[in-house]
N, CA, C and O atoms as a CHARMM CRD file, in Angstrom:
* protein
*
  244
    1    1 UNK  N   -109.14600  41.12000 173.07000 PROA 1      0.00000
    2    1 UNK  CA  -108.63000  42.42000 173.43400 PROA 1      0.00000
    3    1 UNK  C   -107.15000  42.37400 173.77000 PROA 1      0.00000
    4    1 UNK  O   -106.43700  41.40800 174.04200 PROA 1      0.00000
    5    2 UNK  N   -106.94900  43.31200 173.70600 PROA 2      0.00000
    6    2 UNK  CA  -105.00600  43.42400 174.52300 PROA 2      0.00000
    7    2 UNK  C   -105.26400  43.00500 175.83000 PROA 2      0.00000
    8    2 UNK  O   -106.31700  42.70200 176.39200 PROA 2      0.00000
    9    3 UNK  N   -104.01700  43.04700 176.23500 PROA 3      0.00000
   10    3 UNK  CA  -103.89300  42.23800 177.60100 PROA 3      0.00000
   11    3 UNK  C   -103.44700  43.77800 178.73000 PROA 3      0.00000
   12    3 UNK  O   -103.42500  43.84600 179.95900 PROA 3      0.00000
   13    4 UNK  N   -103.20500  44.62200 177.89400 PROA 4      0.00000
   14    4 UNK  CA  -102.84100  46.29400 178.65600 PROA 4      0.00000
   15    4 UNK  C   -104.27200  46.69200 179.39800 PROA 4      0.00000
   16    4 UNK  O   -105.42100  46.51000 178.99500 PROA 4      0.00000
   17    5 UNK  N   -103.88300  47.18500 180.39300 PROA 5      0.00000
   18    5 UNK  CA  -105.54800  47.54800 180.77200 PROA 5      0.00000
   19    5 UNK  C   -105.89500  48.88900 180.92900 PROA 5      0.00000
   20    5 UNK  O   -104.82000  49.48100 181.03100 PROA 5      0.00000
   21    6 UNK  N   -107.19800  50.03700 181.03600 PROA 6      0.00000
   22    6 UNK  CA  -107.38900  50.97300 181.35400 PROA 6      0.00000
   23    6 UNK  C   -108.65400  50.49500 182.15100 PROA 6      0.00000
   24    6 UNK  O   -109.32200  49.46300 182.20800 PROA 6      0.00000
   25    7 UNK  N   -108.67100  52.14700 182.93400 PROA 7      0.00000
   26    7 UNK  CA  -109.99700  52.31800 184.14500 PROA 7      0.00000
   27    7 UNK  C   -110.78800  53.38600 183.38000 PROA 7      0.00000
   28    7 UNK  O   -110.34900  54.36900 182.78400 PROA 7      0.00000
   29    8 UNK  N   -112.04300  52.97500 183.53200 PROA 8      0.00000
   30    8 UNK  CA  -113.32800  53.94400 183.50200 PROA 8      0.00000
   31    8 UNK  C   -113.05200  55.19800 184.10900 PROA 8      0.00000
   32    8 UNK  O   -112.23100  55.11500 185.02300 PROA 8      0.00000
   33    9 UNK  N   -113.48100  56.30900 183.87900 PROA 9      0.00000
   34    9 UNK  CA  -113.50800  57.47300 184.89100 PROA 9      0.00000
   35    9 UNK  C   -114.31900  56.76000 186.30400 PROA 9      0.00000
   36    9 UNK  O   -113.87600  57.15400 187.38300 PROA 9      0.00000
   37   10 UNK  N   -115.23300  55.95100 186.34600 PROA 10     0.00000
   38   10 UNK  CA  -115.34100  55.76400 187.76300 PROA 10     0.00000
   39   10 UNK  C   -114.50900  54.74200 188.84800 PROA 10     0.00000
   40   10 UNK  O   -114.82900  54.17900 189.89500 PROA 10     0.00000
   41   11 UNK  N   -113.42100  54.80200 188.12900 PROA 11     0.00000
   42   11 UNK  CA  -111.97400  54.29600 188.61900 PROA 11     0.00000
   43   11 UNK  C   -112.49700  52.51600 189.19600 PROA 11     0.00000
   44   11 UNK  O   -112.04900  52.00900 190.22400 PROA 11     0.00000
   45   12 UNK  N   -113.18600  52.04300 188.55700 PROA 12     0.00000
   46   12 UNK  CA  -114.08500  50.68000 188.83000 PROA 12     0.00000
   47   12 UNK  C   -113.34600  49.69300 187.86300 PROA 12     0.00000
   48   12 UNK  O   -112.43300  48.87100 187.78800 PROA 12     0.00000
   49   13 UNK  N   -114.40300  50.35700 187.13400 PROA 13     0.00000
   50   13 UNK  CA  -114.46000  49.40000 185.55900 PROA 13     0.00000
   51   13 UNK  C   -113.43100  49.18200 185.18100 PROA 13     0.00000
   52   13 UNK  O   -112.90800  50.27300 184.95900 PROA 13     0.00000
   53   14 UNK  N   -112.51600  48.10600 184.86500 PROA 14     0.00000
   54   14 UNK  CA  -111.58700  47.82800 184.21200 PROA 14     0.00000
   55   14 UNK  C   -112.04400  46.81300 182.43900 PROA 14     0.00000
   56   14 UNK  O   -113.00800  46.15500 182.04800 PROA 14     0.00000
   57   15 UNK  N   -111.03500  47.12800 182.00200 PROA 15     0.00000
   58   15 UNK  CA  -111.40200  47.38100 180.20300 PROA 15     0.00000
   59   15 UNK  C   -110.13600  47.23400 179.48700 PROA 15     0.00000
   60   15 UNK  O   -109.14900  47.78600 179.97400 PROA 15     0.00000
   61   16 UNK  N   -110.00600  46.48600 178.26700 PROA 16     0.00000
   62   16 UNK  CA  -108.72500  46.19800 177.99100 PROA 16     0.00000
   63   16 UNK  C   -108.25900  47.66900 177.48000 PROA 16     0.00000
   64   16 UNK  O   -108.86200  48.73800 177.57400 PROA 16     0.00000
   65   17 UNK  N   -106.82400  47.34200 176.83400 PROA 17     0.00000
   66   17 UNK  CA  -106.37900  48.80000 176.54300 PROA 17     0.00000
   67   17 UNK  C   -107.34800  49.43900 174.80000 PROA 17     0.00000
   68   17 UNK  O   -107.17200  50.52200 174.24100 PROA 17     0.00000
   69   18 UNK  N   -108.63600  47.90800 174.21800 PROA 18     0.00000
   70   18 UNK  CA  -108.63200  48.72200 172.89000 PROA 18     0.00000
   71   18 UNK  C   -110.10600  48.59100 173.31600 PROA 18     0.00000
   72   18 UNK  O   -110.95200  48.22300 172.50200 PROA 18     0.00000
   73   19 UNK  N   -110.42900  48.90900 174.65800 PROA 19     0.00000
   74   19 UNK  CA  -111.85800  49.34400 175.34300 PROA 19     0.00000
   75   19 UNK  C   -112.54400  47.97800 175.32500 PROA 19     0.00000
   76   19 UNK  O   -113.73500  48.00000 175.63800 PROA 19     0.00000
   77   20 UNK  N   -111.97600  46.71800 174.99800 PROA 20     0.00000
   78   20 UNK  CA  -113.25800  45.36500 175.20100 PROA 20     0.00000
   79   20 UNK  C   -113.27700  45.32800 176.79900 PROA 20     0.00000
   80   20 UNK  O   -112.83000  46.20600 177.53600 PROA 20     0.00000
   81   21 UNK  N   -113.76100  44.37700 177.10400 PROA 21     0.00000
   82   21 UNK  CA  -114.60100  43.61500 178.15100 PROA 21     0.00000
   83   21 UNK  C   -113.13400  43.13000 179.13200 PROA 21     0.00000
   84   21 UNK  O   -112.15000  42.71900 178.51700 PROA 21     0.00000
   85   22 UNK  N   -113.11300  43.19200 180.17400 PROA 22     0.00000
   86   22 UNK  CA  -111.85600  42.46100 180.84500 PROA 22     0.00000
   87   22 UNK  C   -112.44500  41.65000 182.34200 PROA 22     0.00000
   88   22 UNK  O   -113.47900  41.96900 182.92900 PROA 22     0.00000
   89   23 UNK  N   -111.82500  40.92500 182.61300 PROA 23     0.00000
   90   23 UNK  CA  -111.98600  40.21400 184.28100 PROA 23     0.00000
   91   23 UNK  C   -110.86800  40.62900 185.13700 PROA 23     0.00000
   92   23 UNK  O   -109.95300  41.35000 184.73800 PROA 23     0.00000
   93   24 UNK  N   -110.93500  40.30000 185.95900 PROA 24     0.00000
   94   24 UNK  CA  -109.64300  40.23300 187.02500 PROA 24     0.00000
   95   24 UNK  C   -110.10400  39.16300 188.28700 PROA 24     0.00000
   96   24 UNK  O   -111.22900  38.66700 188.36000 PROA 24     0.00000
   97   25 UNK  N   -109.07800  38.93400 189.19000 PROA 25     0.00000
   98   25 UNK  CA  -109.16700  38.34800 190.39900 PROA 25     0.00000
   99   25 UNK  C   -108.30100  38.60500 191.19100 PROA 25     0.00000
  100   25 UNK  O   -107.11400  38.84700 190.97200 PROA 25     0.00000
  101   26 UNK  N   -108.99500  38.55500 192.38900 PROA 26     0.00000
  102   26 UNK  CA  -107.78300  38.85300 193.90200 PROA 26     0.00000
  103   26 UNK  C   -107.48600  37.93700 194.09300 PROA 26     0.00000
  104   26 UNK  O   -107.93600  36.84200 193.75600 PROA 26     0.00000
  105   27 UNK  N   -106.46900  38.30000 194.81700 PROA 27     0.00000
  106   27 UNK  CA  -106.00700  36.77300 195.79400 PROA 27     0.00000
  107   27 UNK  C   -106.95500  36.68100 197.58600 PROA 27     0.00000
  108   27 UNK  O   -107.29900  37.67300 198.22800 PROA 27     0.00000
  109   28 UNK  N   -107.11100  35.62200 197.89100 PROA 28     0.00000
  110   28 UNK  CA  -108.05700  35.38200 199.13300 PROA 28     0.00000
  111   28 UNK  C   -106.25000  34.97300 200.32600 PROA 28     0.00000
  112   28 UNK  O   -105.28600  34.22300 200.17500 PROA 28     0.00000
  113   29 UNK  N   -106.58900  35.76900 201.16600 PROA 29     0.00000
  114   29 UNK  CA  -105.19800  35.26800 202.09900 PROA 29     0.00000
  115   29 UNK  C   -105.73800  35.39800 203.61900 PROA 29     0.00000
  116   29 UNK  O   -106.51100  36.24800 204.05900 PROA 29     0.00000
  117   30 UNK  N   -105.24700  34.54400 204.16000 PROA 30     0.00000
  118   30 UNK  CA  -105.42400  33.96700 205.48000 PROA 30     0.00000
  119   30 UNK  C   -104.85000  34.55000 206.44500 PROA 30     0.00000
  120   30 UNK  O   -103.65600  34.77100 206.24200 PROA 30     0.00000
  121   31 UNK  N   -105.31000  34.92700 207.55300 PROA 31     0.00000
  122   31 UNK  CA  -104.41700  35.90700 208.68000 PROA 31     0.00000
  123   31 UNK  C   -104.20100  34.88400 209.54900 PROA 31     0.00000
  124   31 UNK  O   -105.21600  34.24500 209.82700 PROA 31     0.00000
  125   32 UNK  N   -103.38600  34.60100 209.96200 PROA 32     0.00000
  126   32 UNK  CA  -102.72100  32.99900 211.38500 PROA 32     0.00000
  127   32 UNK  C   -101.91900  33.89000 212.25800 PROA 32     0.00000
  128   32 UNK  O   -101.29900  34.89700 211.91400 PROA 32     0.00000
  129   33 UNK  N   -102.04600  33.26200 213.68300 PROA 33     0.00000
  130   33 UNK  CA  -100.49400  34.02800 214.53600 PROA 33     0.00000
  131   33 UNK  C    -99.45700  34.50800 213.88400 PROA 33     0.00000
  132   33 UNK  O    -98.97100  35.59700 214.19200 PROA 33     0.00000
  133   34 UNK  N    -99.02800  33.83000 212.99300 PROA 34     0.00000
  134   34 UNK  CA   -97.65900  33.78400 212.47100 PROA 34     0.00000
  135   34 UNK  C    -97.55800  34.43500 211.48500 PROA 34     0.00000
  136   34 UNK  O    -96.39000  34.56500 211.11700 PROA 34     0.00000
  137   35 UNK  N    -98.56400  35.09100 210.66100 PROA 35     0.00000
  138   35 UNK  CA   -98.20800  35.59000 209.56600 PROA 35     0.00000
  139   35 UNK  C    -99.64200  35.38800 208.91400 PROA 35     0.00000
  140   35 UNK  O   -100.66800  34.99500 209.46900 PROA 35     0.00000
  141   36 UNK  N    -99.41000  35.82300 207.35500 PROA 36     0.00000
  142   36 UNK  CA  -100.16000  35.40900 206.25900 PROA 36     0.00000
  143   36 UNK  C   -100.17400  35.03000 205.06300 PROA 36     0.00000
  144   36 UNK  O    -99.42400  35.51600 204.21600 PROA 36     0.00000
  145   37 UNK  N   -101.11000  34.02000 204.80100 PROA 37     0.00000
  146   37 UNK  CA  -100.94300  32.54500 203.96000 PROA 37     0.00000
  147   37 UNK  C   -101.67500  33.15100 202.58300 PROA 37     0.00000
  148   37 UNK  O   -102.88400  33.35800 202.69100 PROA 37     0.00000
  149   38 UNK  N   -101.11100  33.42100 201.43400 PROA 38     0.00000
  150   38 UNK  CA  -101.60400  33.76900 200.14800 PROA 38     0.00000
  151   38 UNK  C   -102.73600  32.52400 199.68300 PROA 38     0.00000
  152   38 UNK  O   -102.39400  31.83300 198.72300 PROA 38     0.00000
  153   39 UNK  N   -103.92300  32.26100 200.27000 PROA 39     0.00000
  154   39 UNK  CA  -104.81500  30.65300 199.27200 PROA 39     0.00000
  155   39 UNK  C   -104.32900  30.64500 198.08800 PROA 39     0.00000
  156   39 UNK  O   -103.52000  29.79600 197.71400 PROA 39     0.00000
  157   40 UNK  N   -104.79300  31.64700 197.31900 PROA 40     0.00000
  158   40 UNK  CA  -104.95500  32.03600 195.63400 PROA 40     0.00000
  159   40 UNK  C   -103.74800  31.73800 194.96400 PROA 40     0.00000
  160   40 UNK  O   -103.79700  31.38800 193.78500 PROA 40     0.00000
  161   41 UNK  N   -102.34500  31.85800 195.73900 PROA 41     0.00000
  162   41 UNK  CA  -101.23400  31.96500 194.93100 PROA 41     0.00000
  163   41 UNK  C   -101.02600  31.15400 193.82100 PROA 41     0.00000
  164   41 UNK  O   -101.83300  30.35200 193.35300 PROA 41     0.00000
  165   42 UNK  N   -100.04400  31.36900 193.47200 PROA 42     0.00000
  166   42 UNK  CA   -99.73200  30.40800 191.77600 PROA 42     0.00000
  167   42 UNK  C    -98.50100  29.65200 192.44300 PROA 42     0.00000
  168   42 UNK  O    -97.73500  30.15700 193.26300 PROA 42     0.00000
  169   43 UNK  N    -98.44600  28.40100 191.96800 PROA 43     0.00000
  170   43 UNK  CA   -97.69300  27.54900 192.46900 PROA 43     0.00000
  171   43 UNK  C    -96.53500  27.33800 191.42700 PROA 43     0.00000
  172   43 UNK  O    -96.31300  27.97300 190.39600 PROA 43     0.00000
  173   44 UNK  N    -95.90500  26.35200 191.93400 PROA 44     0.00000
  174   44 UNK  CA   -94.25600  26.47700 191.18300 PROA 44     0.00000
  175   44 UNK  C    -94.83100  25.53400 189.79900 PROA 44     0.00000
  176   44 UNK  O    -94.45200  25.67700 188.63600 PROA 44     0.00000
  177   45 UNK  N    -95.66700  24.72400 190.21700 PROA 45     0.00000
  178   45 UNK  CA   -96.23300  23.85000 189.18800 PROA 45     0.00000
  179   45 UNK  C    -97.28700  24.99800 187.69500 PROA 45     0.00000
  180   45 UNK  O    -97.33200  24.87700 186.47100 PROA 45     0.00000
  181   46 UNK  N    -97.88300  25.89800 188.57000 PROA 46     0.00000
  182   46 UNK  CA   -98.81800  26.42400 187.82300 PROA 46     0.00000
  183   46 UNK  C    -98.23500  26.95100 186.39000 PROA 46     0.00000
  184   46 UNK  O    -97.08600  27.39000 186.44400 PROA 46     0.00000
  185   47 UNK  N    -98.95300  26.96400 184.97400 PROA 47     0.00000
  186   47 UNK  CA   -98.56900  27.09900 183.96100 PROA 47     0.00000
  187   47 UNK  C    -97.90200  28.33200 183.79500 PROA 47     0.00000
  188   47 UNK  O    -97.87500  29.07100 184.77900 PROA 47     0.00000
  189   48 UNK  N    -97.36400  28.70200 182.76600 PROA 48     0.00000
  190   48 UNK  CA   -96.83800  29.93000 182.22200 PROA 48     0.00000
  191   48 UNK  C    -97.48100  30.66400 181.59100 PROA 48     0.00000
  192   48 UNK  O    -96.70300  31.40000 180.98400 PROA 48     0.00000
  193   49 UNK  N    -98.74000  30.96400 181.31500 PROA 49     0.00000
  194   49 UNK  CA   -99.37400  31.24500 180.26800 PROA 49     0.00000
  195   49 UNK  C    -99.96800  32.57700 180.19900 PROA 49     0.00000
  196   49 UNK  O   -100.88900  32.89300 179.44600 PROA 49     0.00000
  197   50 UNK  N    -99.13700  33.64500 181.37800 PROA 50     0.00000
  198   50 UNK  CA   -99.82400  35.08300 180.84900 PROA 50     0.00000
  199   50 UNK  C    -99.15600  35.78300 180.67500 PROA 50     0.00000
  200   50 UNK  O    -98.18800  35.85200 181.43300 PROA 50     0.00000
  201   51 UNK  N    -99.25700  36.49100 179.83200 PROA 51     0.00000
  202   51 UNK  CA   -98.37200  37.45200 179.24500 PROA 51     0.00000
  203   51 UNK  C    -97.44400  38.39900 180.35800 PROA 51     0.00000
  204   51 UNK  O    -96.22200  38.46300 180.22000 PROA 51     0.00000
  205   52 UNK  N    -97.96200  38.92700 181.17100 PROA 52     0.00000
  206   52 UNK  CA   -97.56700  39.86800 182.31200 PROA 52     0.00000
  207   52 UNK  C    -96.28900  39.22300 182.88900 PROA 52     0.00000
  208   52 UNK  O    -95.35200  39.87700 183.34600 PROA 52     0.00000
  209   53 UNK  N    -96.34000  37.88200 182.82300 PROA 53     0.00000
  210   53 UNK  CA   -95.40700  37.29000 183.48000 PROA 53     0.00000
  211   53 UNK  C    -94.06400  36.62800 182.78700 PROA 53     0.00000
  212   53 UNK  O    -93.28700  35.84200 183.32900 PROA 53     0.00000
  213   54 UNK  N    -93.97500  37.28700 181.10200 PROA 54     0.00000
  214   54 UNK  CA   -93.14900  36.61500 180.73300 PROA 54     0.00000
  215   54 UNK  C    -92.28500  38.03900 180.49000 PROA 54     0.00000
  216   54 UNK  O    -92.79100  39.15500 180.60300 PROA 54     0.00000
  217   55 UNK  N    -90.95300  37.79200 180.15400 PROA 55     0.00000
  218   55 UNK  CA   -89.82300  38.94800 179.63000 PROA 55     0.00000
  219   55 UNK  C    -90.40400  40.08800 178.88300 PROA 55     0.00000
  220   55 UNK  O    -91.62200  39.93400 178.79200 PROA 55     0.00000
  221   56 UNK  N    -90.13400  40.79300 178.51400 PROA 56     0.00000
  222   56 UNK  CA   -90.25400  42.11000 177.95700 PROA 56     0.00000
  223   56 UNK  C    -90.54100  41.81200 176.51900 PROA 56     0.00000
  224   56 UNK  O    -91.52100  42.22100 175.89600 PROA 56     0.00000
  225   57 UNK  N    -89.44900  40.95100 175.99800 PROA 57     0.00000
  226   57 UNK  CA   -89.06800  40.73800 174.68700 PROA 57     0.00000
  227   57 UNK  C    -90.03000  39.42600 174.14500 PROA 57     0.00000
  228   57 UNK  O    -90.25700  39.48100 172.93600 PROA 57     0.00000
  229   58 UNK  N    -90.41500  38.67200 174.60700 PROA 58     0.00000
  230   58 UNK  CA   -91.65600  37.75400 174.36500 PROA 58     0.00000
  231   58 UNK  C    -92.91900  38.74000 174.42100 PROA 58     0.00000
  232   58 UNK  O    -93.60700  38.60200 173.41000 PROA 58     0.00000
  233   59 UNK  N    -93.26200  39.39600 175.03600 PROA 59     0.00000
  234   59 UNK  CA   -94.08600  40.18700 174.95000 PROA 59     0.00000
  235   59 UNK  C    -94.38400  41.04800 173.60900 PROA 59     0.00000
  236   59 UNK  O    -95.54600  41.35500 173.34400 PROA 59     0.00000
  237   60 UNK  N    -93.59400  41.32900 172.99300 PROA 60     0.00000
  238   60 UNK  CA   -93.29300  41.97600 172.09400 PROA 60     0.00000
  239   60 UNK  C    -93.86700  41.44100 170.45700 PROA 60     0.00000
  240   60 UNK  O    -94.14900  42.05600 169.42800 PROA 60     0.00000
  241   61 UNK  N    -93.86200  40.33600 170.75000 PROA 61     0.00000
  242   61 UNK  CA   -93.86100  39.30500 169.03500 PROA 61     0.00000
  243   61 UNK  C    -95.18200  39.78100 168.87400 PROA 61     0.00000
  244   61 UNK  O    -95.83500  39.46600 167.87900 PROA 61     0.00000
């Protein structure tokens, strides 16, 4: 499917933009005195590999 997404009318369901099947995930974050700690985050190490996250113009090809 595309990587664009749409919602169901019951504002739930998420579905790519050419209506297939899609996933998602939250992030899990930690509440401390001091603040709060993202678990889930993506690290400086973590790959490059989704579209959302690259330039406009890579996106494009």
């Amino acid at each position: 499917g595309l990587w664009r997404d749409r919602l169901w009318p019951d504002e739930w369901t998420a579905v790519t933009a050419d209506g297939k099947r899609s996933a998602q995930f939250e992030h899990t974050l930690l509440v401390t005195e001091s603040g709060v700690e993202v678990l889930t985050a993506r690290l400086p190490s973590s790959p490059d590999v989704y579209p959302w996250l690259k330039p406009a113009s890579a996106n494009s090809k």
